[in-house]
C-alpha positions as CSV (number, residue, x, y, z in Angstrom):
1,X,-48.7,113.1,48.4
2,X,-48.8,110.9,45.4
3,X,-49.1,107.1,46.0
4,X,-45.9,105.4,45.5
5,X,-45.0,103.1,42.5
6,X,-44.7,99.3,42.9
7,X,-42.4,97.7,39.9
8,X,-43.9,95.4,38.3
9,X,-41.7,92.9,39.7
10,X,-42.3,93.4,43.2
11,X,-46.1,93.1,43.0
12,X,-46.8,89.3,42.1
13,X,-44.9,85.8,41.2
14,X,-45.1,83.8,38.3
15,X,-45.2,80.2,38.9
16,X,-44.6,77.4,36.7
17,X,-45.8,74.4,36.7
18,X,-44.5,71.0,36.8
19,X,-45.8,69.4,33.8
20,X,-45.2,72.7,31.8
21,X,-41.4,72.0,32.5
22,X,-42.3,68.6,31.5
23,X,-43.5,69.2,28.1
24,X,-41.1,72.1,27.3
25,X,-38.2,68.8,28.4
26,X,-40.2,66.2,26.3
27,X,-40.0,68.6,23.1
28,X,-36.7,70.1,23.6
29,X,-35.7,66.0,23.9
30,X,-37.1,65.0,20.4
31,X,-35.7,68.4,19.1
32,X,-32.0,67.2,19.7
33,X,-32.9,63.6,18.6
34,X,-33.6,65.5,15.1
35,X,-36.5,62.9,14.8
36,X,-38.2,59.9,16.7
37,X,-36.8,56.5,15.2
38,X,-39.8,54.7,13.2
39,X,-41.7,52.5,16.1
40,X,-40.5,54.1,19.1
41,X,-42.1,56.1,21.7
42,X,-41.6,59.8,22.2
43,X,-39.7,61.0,24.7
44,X,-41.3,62.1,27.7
45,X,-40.5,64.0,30.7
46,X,-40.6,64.0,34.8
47,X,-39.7,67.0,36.4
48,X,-39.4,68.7,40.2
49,X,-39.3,72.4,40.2
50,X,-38.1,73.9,43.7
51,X,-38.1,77.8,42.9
52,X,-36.1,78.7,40.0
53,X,-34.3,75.3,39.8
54,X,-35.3,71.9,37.8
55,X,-34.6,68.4,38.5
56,X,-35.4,66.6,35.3
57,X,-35.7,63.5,34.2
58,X,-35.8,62.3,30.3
59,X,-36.8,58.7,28.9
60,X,-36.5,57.9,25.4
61,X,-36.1,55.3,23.1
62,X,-33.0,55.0,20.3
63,X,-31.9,53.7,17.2
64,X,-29.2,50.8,17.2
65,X,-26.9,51.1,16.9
66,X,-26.1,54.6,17.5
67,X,-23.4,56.8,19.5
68,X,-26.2,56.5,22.9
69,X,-23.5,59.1,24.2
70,X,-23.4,61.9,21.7
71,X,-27.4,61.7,21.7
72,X,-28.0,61.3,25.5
73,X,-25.4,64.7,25.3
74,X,-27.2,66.3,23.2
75,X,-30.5,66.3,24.8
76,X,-29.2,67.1,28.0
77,X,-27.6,69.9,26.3
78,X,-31.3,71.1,24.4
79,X,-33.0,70.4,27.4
80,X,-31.1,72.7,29.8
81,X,-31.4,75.0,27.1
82,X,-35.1,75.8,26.5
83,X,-36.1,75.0,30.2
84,X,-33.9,78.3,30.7
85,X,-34.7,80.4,28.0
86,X,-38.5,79.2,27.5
87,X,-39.2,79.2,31.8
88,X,-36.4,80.6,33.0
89,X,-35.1,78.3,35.1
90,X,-31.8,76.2,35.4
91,X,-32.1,72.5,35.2
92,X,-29.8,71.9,37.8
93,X,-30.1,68.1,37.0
94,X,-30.9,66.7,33.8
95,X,-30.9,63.0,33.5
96,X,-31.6,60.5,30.5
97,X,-32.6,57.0,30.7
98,X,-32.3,55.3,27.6
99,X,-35.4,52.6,28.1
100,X,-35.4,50.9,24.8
101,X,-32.7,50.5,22.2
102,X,-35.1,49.9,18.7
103,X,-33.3,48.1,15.1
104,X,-34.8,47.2,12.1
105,X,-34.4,44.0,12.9
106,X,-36.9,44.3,16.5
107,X,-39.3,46.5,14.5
108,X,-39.7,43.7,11.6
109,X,-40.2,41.3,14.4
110,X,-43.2,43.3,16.2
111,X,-44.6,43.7,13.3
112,X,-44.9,39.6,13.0
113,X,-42.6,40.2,9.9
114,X,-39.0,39.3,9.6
115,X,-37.0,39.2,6.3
């Protein structure tokens, strides 16, 4: 009797990792922003994974003024996104905290220069 066939499915588990969620949030974030505003930070990323589930948190800095709705939309939008179709997982929670709002005005003033 031949031995039977195991799919390929049923023989192992593919596990993702945390801070690869992370880092496919983080990019996915600056993606929707189009661009990180001159003198801010990048956003970054903190993420749970239970399963095939992710809690995610975003942080970012913005632009003012700006619509901080439409943008904080948008990423949550991008983020959900790729985490599915890149780790193929739903981000059952995707939250954006805005930590900074940035103008030309701030930036002129950390650089020890205002006009």
């Amino acid at each position: 009797m031949p031995p039977q066939r195991i799919e390929a499915a049923a023989r192992g588990e593919t596990t993702i990792a945390d801070r690869v969620v992370a880092k496919i949030a983080a990019r996915a974030a600056r993606e929707a922003l189009g661009r990180v505003p001159e003198g801010c930070s990048p956003p970054h990323a903190t993420v749970i994974v239970h399963h095939d589930h992710a809690r995610i948190r975003i942080s970012l800095e913005l632009d003012y003024p700006s619509d901080i709705g439409a943008q904080c939309g948008a990423v949550r939008r991008r983020v959900a996104e790729r985490v599915a179709s890149l780790a193929g997982m739903e981000a059952s929670e995707v939250a954006v905290e805005v930590e900074r709002l940035q103008s030309v005005h701030t930036r002129r003033t950390d650089q020890g220069r205002l006009r």
